[in-house]
PDB file of N, CA, C, O and CB in Angstrom:
ATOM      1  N   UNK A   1     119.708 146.580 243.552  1.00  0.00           N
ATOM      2  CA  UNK A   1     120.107 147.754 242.802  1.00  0.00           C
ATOM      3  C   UNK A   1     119.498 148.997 243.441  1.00  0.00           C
ATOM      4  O   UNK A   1     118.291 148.933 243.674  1.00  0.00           O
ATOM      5  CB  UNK A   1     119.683 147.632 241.325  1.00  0.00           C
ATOM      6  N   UNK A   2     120.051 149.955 243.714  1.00  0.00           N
ATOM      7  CA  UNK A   2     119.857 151.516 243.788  1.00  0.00           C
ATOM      8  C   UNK A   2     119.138 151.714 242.673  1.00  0.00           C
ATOM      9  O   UNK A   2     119.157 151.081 241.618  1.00  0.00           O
ATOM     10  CB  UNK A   2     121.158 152.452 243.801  1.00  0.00           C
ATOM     11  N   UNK A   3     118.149 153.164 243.173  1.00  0.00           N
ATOM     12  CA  UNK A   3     117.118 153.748 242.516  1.00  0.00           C
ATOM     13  C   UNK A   3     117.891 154.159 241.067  1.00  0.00           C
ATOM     14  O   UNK A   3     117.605 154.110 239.870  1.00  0.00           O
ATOM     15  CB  UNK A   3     116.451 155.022 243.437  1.00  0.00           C
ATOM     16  N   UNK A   4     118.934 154.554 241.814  1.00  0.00           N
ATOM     17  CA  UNK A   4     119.656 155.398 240.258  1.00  0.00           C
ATOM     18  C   UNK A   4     120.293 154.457 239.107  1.00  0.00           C
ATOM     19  O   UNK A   4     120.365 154.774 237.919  1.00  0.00           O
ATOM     20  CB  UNK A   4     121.141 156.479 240.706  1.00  0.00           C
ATOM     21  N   UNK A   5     120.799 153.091 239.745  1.00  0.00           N
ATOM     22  CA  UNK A   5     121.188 151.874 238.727  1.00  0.00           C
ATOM     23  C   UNK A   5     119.672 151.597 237.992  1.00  0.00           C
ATOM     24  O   UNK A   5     119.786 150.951 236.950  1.00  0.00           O
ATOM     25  CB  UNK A   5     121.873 150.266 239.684  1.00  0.00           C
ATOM     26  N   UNK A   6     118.542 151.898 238.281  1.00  0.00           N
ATOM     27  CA  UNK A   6     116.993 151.351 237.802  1.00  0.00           C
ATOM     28  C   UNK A   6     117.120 152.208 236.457  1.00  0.00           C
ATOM     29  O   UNK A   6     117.052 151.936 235.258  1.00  0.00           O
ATOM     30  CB  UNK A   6     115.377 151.828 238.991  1.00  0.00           C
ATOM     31  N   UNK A   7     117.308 153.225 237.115  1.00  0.00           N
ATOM     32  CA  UNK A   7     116.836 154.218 235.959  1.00  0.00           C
ATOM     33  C   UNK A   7     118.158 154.066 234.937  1.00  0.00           C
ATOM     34  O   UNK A   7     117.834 154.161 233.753  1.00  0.00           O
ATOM     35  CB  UNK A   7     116.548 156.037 236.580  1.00  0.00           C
ATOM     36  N   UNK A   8     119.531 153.856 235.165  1.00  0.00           N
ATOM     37  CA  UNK A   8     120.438 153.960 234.478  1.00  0.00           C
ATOM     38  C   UNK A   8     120.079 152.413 233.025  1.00  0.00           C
ATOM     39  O   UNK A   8     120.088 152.440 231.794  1.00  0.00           O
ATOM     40  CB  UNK A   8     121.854 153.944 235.669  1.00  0.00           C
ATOM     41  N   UNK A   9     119.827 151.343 233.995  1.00  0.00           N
ATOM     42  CA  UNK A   9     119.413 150.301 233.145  1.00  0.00           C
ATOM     43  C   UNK A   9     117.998 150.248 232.510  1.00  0.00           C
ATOM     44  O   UNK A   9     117.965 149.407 231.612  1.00  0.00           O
ATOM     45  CB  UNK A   9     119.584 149.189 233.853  1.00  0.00           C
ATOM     46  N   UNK A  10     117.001 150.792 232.673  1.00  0.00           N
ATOM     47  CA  UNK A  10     115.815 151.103 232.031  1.00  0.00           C
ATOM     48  C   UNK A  10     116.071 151.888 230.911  1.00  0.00           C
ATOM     49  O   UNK A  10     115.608 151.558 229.819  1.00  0.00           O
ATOM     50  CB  UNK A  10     114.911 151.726 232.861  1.00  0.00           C
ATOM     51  N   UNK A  11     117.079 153.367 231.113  1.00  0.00           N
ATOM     52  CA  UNK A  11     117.336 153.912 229.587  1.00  0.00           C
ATOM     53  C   UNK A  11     118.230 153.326 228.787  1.00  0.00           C
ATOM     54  O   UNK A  11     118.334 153.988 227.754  1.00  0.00           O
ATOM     55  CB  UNK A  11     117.775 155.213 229.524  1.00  0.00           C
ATOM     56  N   UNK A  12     119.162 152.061 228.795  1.00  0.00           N
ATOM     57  CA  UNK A  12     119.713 151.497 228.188  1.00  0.00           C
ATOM     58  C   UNK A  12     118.926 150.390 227.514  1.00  0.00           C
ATOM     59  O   UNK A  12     119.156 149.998 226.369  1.00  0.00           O
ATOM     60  CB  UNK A  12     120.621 151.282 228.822  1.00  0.00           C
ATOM     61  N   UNK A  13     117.737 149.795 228.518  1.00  0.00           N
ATOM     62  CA  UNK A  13     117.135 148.802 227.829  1.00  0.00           C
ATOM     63  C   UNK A  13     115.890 149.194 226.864  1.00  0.00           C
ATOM     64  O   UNK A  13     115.292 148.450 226.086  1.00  0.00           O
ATOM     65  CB  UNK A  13     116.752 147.866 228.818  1.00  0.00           C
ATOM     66  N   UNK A  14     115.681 150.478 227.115  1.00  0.00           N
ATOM     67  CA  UNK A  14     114.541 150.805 225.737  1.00  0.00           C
ATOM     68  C   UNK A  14     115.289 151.067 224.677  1.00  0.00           C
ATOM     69  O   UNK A  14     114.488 151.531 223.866  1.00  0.00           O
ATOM     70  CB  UNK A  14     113.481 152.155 225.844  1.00  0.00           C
ATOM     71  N   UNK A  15     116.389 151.050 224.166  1.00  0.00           N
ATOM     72  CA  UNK A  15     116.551 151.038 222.514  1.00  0.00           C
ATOM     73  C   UNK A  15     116.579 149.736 222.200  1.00  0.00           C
ATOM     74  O   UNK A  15     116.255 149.358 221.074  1.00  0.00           O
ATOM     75  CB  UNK A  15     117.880 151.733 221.869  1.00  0.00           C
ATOM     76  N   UNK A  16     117.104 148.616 223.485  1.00  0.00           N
ATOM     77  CA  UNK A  16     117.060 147.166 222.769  1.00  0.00           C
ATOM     78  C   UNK A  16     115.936 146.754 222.421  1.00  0.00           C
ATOM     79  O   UNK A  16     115.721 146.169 221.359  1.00  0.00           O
ATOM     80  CB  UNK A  16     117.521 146.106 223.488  1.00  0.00           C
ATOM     81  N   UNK A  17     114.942 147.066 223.442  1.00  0.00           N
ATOM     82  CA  UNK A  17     112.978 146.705 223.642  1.00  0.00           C
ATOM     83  C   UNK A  17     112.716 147.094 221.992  1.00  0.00           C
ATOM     84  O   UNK A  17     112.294 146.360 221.099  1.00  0.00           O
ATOM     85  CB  UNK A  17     111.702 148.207 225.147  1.00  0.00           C
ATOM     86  N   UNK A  18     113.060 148.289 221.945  1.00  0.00           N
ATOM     87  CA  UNK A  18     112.539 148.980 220.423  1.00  0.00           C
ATOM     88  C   UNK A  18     113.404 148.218 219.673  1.00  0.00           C
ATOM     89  O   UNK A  18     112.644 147.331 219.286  1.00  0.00           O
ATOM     90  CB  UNK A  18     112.754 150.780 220.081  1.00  0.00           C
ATOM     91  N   UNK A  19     114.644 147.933 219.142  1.00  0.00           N
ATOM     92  CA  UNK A  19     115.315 147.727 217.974  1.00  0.00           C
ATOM     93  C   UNK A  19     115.664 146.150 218.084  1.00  0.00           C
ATOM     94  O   UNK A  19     116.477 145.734 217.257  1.00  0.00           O
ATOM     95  CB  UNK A  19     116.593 148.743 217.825  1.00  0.00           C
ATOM     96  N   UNK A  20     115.292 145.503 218.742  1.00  0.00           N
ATOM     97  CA  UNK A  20     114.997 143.835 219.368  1.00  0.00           C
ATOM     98  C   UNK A  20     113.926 143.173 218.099  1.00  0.00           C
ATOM     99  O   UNK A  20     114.135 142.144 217.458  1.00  0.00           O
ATOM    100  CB  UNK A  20     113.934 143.854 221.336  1.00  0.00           C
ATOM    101  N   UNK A  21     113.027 143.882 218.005  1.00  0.00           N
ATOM    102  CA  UNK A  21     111.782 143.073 217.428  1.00  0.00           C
ATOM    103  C   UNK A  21     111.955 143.734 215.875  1.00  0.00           C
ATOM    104  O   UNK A  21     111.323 143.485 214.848  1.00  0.00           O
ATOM    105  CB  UNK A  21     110.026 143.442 218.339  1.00  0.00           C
ATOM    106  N   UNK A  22     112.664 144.334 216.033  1.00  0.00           N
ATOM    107  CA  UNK A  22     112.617 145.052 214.491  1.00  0.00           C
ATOM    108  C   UNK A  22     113.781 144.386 213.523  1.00  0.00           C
ATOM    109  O   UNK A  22     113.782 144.391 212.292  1.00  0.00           O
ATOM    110  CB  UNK A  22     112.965 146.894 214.607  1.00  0.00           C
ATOM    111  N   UNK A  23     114.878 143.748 214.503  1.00  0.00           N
ATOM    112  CA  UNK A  23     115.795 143.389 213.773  1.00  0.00           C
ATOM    113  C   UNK A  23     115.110 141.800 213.551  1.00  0.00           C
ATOM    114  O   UNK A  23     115.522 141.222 212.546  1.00  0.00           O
ATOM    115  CB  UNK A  23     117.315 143.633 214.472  1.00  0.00           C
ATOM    116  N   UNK A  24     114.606 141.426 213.977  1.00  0.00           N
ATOM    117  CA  UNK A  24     114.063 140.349 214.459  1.00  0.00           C
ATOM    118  C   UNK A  24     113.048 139.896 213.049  1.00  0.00           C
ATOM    119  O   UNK A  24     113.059 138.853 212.396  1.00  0.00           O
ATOM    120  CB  UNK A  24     113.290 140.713 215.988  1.00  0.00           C
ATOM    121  N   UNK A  25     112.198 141.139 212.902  1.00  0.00           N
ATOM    122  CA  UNK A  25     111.097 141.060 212.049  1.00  0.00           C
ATOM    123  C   UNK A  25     111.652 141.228 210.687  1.00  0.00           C
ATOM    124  O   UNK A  25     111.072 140.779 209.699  1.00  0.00           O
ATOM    125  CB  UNK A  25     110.024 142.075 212.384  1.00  0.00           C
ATOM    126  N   UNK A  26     112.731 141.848 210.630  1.00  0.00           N
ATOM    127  CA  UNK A  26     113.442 142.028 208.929  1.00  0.00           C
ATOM    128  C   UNK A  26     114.286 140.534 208.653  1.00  0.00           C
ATOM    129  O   UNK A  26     114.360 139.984 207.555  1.00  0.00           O
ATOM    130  CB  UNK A  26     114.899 143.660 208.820  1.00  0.00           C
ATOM    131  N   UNK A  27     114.753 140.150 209.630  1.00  0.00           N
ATOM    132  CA  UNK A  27     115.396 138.990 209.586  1.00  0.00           C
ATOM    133  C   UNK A  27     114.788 137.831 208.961  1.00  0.00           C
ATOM    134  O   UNK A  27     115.230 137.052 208.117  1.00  0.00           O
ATOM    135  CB  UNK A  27     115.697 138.708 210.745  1.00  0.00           C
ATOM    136  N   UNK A  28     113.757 137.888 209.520  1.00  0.00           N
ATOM    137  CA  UNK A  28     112.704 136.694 209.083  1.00  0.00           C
ATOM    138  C   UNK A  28     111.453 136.732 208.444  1.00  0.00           C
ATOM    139  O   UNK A  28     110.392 136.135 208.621  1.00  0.00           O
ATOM    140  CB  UNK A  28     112.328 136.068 210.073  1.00  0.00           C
ATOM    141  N   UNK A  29     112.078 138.087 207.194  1.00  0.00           N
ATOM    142  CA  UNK A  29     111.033 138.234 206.192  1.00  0.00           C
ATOM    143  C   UNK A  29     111.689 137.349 205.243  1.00  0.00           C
ATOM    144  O   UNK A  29     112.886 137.126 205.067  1.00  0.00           O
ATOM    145  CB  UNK A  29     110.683 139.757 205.653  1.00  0.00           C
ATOM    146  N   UNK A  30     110.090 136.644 204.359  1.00  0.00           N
ATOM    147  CA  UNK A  30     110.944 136.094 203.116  1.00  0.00           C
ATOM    148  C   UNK A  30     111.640 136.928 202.126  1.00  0.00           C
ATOM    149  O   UNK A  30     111.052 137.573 201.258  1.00  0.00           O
ATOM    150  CB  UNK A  30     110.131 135.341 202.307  1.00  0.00           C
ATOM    151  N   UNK A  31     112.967 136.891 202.294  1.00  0.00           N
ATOM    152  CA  UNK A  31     113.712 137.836 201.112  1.00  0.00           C
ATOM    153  C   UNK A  31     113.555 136.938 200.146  1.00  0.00           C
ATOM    154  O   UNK A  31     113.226 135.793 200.458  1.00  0.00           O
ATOM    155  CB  UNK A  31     115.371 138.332 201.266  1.00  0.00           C
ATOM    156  N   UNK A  32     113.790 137.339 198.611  1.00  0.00           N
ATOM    157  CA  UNK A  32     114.378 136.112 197.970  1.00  0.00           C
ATOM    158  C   UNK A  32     115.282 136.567 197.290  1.00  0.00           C
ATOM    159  O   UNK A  32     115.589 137.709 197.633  1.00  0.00           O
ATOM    160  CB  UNK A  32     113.568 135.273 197.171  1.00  0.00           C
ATOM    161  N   UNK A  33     116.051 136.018 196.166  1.00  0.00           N
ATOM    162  CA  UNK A  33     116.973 136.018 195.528  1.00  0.00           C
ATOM    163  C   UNK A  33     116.649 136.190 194.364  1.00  0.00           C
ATOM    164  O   UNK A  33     115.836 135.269 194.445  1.00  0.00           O
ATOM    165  CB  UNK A  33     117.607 135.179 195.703  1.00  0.00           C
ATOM    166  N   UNK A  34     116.497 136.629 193.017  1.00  0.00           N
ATOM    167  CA  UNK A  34     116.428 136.974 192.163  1.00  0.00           C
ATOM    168  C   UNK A  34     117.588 137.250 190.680  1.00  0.00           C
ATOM    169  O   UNK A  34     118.524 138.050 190.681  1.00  0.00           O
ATOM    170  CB  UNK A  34     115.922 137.658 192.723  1.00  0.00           C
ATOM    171  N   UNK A  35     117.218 136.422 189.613  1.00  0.00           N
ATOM    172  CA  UNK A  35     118.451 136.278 188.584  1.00  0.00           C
ATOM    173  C   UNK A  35     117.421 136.713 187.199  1.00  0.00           C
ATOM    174  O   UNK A  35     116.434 136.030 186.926  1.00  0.00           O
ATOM    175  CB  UNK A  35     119.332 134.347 188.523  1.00  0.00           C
ATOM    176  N   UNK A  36     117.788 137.858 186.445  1.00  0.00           N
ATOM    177  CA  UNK A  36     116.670 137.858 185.113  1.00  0.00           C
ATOM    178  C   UNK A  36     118.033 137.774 184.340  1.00  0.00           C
ATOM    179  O   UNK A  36     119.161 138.176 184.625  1.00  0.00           O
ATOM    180  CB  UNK A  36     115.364 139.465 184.718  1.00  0.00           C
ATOM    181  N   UNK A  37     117.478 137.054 183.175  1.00  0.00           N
ATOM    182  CA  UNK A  37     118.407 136.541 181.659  1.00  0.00           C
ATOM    183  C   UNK A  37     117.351 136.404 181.159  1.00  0.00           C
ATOM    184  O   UNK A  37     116.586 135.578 181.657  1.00  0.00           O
ATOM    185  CB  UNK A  37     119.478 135.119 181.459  1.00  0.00           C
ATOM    186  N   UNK A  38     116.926 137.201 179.951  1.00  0.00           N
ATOM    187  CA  UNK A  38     116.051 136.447 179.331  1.00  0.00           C
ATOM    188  C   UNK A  38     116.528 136.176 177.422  1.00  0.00           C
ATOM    189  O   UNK A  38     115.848 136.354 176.411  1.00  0.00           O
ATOM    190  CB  UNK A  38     114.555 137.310 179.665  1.00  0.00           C
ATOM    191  N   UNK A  39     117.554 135.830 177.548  1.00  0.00           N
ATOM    192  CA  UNK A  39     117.866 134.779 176.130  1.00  0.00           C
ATOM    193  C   UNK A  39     117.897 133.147 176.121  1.00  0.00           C
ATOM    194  O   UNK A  39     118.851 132.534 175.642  1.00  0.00           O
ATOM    195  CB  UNK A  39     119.370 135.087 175.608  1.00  0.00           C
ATOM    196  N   UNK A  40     116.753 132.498 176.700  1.00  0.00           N
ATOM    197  CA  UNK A  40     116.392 131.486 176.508  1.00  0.00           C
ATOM    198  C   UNK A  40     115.817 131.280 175.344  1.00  0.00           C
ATOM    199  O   UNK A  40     116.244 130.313 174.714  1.00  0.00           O
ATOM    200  CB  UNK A  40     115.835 131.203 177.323  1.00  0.00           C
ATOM    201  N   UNK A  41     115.132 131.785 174.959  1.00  0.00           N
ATOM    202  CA  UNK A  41     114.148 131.520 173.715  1.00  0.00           C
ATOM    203  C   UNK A  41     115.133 131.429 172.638  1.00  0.00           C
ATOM    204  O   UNK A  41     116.054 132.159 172.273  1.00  0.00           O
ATOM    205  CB  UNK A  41     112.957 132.750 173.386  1.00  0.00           C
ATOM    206  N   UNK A  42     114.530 130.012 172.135  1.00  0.00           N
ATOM    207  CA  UNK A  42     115.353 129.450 171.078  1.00  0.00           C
ATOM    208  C   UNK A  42     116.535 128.478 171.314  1.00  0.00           C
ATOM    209  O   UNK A  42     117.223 127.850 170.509  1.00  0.00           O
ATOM    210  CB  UNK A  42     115.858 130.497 170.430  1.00  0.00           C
ATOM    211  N   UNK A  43     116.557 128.543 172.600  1.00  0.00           N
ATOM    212  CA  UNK A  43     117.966 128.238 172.883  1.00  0.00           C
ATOM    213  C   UNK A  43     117.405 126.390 173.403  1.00  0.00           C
ATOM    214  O   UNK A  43     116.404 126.162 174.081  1.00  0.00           O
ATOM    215  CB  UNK A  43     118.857 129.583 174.379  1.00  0.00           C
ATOM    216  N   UNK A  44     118.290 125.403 172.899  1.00  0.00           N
ATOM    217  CA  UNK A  44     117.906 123.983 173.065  1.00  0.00           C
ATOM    218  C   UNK A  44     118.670 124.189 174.632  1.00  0.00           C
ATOM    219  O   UNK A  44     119.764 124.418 175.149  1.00  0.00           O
ATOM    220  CB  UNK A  44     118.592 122.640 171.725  1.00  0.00           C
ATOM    221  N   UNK A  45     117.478 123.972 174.900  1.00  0.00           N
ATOM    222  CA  UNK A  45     117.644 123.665 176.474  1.00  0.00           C
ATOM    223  C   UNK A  45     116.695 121.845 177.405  1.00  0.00           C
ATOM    224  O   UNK A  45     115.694 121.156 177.211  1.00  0.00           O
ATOM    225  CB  UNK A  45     116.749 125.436 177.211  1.00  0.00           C
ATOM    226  N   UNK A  46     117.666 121.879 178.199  1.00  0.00           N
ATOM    227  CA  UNK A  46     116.385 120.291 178.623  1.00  0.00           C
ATOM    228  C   UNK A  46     116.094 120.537 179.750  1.00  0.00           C
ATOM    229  O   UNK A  46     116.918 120.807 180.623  1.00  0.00           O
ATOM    230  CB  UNK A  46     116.918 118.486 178.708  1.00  0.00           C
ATOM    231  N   UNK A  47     114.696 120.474 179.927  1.00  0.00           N
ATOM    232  CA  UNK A  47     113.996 120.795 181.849  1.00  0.00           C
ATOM    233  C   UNK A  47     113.285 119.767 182.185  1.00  0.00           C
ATOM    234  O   UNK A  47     112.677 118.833 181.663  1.00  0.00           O
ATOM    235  CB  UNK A  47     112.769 122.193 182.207  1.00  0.00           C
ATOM    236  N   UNK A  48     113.491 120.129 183.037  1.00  0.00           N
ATOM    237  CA  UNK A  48     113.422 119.111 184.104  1.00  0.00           C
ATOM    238  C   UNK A  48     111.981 119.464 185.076  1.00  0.00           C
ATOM    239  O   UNK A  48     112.108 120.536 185.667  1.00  0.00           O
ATOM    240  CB  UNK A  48     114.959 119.199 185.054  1.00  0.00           C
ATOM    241  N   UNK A  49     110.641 118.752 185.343  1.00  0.00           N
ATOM    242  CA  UNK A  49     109.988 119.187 186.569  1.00  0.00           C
ATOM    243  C   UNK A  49     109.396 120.524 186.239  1.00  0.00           C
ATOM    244  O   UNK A  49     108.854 120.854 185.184  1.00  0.00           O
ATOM    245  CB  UNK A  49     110.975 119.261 187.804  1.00  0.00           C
ATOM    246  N   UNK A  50     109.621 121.335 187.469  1.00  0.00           N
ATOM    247  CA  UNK A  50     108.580 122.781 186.998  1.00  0.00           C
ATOM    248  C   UNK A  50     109.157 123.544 185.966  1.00  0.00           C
ATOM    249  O   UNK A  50     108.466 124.139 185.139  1.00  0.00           O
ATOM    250  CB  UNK A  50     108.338 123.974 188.237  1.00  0.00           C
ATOM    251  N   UNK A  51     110.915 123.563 185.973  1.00  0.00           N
ATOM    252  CA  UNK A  51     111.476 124.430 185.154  1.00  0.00           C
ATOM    253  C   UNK A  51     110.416 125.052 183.176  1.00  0.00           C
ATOM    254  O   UNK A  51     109.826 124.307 182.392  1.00  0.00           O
ATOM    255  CB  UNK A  51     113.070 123.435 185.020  1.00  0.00           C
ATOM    256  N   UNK A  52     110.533 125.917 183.122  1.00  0.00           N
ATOM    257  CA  UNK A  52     109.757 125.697 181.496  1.00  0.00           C
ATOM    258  C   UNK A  52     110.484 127.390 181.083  1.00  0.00           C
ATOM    259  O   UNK A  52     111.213 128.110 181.765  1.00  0.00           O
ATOM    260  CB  UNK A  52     107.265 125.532 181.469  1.00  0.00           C
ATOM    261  N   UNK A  53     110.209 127.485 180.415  1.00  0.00           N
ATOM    262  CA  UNK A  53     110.748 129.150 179.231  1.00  0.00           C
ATOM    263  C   UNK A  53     109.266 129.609 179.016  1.00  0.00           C
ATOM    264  O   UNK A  53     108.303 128.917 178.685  1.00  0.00           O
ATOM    265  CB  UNK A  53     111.749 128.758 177.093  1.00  0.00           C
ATOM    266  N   UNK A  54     109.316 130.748 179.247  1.00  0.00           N
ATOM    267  CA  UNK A  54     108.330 131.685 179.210  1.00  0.00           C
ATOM    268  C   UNK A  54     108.249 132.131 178.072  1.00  0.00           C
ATOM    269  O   UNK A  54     109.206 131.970 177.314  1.00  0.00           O
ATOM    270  CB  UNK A  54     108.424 132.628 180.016  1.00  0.00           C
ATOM    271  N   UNK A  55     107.015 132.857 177.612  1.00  0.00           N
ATOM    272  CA  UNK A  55     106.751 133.608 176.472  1.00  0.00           C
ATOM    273  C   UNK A  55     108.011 134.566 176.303  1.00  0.00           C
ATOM    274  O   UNK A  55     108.687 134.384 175.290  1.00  0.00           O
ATOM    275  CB  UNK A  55     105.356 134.379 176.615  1.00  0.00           C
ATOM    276  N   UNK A  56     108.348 135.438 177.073  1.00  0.00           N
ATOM    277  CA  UNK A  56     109.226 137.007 177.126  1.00  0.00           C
ATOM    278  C   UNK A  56     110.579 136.247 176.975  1.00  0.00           C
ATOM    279  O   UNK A  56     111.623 136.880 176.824  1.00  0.00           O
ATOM    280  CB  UNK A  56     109.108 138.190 178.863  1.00  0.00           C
ATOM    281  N   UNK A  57     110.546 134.455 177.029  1.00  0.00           N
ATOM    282  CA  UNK A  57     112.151 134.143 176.887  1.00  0.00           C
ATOM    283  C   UNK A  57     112.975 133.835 178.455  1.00  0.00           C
ATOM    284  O   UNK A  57     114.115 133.372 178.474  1.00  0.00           O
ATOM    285  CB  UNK A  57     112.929 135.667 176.097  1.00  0.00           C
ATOM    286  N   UNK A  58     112.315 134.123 179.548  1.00  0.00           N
ATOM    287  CA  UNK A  58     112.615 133.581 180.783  1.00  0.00           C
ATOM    288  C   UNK A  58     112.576 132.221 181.194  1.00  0.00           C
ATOM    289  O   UNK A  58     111.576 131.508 181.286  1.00  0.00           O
ATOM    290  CB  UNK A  58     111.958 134.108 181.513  1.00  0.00           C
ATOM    291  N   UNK A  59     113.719 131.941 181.423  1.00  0.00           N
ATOM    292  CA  UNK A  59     113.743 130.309 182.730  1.00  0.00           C
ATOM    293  C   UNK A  59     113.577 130.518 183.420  1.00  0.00           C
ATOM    294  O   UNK A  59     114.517 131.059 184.003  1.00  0.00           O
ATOM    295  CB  UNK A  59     114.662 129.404 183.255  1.00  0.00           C
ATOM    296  N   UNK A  60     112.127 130.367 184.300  1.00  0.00           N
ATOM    297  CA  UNK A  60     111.459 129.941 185.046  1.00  0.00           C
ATOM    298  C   UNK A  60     111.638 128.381 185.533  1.00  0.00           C
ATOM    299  O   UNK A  60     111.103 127.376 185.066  1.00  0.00           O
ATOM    300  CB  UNK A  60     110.424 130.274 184.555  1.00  0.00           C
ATOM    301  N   UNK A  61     112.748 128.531 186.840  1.00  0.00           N
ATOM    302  CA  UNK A  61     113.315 127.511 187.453  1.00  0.00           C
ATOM    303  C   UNK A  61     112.024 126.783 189.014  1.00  0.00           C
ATOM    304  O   UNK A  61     112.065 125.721 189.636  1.00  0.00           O
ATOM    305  CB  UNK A  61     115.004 128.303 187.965  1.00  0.00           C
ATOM    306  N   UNK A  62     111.079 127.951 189.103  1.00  0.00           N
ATOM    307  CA  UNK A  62     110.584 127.865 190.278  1.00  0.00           C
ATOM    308  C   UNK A  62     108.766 128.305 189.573  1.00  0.00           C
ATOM    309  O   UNK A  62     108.434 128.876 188.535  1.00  0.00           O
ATOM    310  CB  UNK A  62     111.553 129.025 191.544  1.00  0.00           C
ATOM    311  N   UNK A  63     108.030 127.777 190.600  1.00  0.00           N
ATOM    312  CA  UNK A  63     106.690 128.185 190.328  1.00  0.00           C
ATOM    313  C   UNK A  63     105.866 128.589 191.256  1.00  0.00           C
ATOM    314  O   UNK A  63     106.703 127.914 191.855  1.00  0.00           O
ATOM    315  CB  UNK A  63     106.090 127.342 189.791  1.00  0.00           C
ATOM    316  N   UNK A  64     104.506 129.293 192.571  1.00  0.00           N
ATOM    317  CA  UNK A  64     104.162 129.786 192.650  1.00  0.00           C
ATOM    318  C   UNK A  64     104.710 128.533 194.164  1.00  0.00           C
ATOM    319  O   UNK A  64     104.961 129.009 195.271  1.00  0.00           O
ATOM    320  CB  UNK A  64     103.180 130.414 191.782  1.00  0.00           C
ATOM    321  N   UNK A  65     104.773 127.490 193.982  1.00  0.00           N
ATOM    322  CA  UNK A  65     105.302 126.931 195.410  1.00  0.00           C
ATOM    323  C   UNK A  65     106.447 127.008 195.972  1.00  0.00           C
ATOM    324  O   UNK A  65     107.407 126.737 195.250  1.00  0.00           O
ATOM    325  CB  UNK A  65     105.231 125.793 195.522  1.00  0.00           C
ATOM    326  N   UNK A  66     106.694 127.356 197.278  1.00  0.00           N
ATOM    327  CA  UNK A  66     107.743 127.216 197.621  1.00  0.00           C
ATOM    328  C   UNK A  66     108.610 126.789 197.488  1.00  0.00           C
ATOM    329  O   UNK A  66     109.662 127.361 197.205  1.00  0.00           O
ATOM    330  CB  UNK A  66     107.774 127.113 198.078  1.00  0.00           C
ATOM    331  N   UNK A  67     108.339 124.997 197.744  1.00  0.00           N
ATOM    332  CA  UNK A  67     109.122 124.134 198.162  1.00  0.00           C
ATOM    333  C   UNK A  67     109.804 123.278 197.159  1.00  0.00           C
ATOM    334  O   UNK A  67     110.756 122.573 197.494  1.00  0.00           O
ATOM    335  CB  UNK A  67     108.485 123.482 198.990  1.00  0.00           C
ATOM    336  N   UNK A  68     109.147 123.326 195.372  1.00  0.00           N
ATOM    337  CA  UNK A  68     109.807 122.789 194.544  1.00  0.00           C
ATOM    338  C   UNK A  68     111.050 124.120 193.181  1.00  0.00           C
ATOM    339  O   UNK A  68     111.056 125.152 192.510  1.00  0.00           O
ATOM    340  CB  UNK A  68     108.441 121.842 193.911  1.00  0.00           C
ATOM    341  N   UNK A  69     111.557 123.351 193.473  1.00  0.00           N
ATOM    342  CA  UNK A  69     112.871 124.096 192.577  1.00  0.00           C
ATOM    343  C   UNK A  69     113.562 123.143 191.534  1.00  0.00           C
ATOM    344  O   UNK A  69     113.897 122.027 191.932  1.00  0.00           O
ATOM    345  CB  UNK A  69     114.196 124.595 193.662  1.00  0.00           C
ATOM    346  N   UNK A  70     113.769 123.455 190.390  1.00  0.00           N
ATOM    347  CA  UNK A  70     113.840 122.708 189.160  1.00  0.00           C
ATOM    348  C   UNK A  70     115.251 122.916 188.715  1.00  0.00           C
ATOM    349  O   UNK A  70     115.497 124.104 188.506  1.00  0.00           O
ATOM    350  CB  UNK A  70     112.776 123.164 188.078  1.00  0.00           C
ATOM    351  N   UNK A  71     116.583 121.819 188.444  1.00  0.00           N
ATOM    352  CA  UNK A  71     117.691 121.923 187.453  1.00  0.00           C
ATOM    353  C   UNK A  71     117.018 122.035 186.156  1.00  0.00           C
ATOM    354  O   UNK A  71     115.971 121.404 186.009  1.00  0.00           O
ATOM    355  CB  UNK A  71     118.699 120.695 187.479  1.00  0.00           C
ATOM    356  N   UNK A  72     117.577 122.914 184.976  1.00  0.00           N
ATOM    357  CA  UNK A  72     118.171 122.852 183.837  1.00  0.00           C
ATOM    358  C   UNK A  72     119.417 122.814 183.369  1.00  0.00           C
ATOM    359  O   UNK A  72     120.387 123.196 184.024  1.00  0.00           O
ATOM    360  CB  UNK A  72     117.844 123.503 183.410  1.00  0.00           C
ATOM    361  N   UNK A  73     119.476 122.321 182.130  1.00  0.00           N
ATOM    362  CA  UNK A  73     120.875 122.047 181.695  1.00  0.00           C
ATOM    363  C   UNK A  73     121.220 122.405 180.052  1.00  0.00           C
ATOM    364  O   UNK A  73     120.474 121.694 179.379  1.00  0.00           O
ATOM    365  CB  UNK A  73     121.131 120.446 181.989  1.00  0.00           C
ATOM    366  N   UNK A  74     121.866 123.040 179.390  1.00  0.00           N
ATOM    367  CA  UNK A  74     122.165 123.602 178.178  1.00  0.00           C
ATOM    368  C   UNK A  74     123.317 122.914 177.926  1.00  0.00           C
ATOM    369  O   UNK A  74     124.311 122.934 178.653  1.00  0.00           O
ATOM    370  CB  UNK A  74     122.280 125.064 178.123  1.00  0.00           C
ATOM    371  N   UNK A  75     123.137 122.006 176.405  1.00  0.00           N
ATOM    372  CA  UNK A  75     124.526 121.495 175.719  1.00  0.00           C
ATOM    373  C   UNK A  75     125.228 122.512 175.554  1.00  0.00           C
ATOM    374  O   UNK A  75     124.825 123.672 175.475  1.00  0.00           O
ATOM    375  CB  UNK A  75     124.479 120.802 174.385  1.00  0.00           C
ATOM    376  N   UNK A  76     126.351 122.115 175.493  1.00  0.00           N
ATOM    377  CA  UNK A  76     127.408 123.093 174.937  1.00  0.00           C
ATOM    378  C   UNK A  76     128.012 122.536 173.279  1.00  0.00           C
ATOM    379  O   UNK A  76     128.861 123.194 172.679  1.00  0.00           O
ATOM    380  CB  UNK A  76     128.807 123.124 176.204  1.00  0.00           C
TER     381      UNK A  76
END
C-alpha cells in the first residue's frame, strides 16, 4: 500500500477501534426482562420451587440466583 492508502485506511479504522468495543460491551451486559402485576394476593395460585407472592402482592417467579426460574399456574 501507498503512503496515502495508510492514511486513507487508518481514518476509516478508528471509528471501528472506538465503536467495536462499545457495541461489544452493551451487547453483553446482563439486560433483563422485566413483567410487574401485582394482583396476586389472594388469588389461589399453586408454586412451584422458588416461585412465592410477596407481601406488596408480587409473583416472584425468580430469586437472587440466576440460574433457577420457577412455573406457576392459576385455576381457571
Amino acid at each position: 500500500m501507498a503512503p496515502r492508502e495508510h492514511i486513507f485506511f487508518f481514518l476509516h479504522a478508528i471509528p471501528l477501534l472506538v465503536l467495536l468495543p462499545l457495541a461489544v460491551s452493551t451487547t453483553t451486559s446482563n439486560d433483563s426482562f422485566s413483567f410487574v402485576y401485582d394482583g396476586f394476593s389472594g388469588v389461589n395460585l399453586t408454586l412451584d420451587g422458588n416461585a412465592k407472592v410477596t407481601p406488596d402482592g408480587l409473583l416472584e417467579l425468580t430469586n437472587d440466583t440466576s440460574t433457577l426460574a420457577t412455573p406457576s399456574t392459576r385455576p381457571r
